[in-house]
N, C-alpha and C positions, 0 to 999 in steps of 0.2 A: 423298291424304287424310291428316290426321294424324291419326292415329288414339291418339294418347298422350292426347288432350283426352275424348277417348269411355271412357278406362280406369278401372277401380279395380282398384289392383294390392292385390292381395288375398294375407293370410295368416292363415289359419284354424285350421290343422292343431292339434290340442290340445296337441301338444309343444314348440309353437314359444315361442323364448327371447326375453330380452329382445335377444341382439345381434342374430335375425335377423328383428327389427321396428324395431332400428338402421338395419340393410341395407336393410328396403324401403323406409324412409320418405328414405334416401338417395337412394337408386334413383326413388323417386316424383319427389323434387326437382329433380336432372337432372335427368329426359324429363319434368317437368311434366303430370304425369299428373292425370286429375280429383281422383283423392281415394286412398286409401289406406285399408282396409278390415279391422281386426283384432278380435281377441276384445275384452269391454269391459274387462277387466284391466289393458289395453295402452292405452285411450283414452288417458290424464292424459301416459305417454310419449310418442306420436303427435304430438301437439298441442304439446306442448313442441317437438320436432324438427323441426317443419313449420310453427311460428308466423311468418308474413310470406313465405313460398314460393308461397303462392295455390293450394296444395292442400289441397282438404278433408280430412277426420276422419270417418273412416263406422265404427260398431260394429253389431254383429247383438243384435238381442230376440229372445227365446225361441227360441234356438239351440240344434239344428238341428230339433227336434221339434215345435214352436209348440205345444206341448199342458201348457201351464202358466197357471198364473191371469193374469188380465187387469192383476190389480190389479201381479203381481211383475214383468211385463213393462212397464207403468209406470213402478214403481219403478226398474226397471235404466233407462230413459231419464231418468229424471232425476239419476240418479248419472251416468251419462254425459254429461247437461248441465253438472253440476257441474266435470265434467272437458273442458270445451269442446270437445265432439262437435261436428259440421256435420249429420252425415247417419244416418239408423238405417234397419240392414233387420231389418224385424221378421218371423215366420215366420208367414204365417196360422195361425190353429185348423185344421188338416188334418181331425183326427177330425170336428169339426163339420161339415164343408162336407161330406166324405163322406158325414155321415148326413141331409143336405141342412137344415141349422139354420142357414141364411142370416142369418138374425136375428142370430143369434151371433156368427160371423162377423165382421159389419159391427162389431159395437158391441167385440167386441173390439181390430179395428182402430181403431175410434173412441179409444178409453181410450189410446192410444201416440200416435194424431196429436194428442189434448190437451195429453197428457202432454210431448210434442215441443215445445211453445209454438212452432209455426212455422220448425222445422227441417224440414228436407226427409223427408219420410218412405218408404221401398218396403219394399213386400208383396212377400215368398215365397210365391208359391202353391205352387211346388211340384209341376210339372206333369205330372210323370210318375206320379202316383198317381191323375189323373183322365183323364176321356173330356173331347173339345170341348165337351161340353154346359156341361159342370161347369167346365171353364174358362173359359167366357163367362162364368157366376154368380160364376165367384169374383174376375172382372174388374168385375163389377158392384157387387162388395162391395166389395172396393176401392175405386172409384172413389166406391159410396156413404159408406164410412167416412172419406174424407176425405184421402187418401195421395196421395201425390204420381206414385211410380212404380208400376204392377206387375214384380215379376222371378220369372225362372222355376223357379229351383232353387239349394238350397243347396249344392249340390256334394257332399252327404253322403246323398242320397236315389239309388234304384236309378239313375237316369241324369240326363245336364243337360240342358241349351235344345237345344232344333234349330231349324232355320230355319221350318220348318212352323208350331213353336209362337210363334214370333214375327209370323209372316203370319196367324195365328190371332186372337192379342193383338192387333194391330194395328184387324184387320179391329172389331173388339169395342170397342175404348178410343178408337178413333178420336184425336182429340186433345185429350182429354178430360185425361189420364195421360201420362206415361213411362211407357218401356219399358226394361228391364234384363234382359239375357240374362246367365245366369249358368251354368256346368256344365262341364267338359271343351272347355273352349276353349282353346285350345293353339298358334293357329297363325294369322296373316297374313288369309289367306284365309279362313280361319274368321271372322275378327273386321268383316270387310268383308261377307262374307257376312249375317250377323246385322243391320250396321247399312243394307243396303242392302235389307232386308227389315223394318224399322221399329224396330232398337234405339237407344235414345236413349245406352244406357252397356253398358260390358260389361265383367261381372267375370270377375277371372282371378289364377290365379298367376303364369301364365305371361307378364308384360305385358310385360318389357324382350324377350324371344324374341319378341313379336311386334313389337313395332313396328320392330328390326333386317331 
């Protein structure tokens, strides 16, 4: 399997510099990785370094909280279109879905996949704050608001993806959506795991350790 095409080598970390989104975007380039995945600060660099390589440009919306206006989380995807993004993960309204304001929700995601003019877009649900129920709903919303992937975790919430919540997603989105596993993925077997259970992409920091 090659699993370099399934990756987004990802670097999130709040301290991270400009050389060591140098490094990933090298590092993406060798092993040809889907896309490279950084704060939106770092998009307009990315893109620069990756222009004609065939790896995408992914930034995160309403990062890592999604508990911000709909309208500022717009705004940062079009600054990041400005700066020729491919792909945006934007973070569901957590609190909403929690207090079951489906409505909300959806039209929030709606406002980013406008805003995206037909860039690729995935939902953070964020899946460790909810029961199966609630993650059905929030794959609903999803899929009703118009996004491309569902994924499951920003890496900054109490835990990431597990294979369960991908055969969860799966079972729910049908093929409706992607699927993006995303959390403490670390390893080979890990990332096989996840895609033989219905991940379309899998984020990581760890992308050159796994695919060795």
């Amino acid at each position: 399997m090659d699993l370099a095409k399934f990756i987004d080598h990802t670097l999130l970390k709040a301290d991270a510099t400009v050389q060591e989104v140098v490094v990933l975007c090298e590092e993406a380039a060798c092993h040809h990785f889907a896309a490279v995945c950084v704060n939106p600060g770092y998009v307009g660099l990315a893109a620069h370094l990756l222009a004609g390589t065939g790896v995408k440009v992914a930034t995160v919306i309403g990062f890592p909280l999604g508990a911000t206006f709909s309208a500022v989380k717009a705004c940062e995807v079009k600054e990041a279109l400005l700066r020729k993004v491919d792909e945006l993960d934007m973070v569901m309204n957590i609190g909403a879905a929690k207090a079951g304001e489906w409505a909300a929700v959806e039209e929030d995601i709606r406002q980013v996949v406008v805003a995206a003019e037909g860039k690729t877009v995935k939902v953070i649900i964020e899946t460790a704050y909810f029961s199966d129920a609630e993650k059905r709903l929030a794959c609903l919303a999803v899929i009703a608001g118009g996004a491309n992937f569902v994924k499951t975790s920003t890496g900054f919430g109490p835990s990431g993806a597990t294979v369960e919540d991908i055969i969860l997603l799966k079972e729910t989105v049908r093929d409706q959506i992607f699927i993006k596993a995303a959390g403490g993925i670390r390893t080979r077997h890990q990332a096989e795991q996840f895609i033989a259970a219905g991940a379309d992409r899998i984020g990581t920091s760890a992308g050159v350790e796994i695919i060795k």
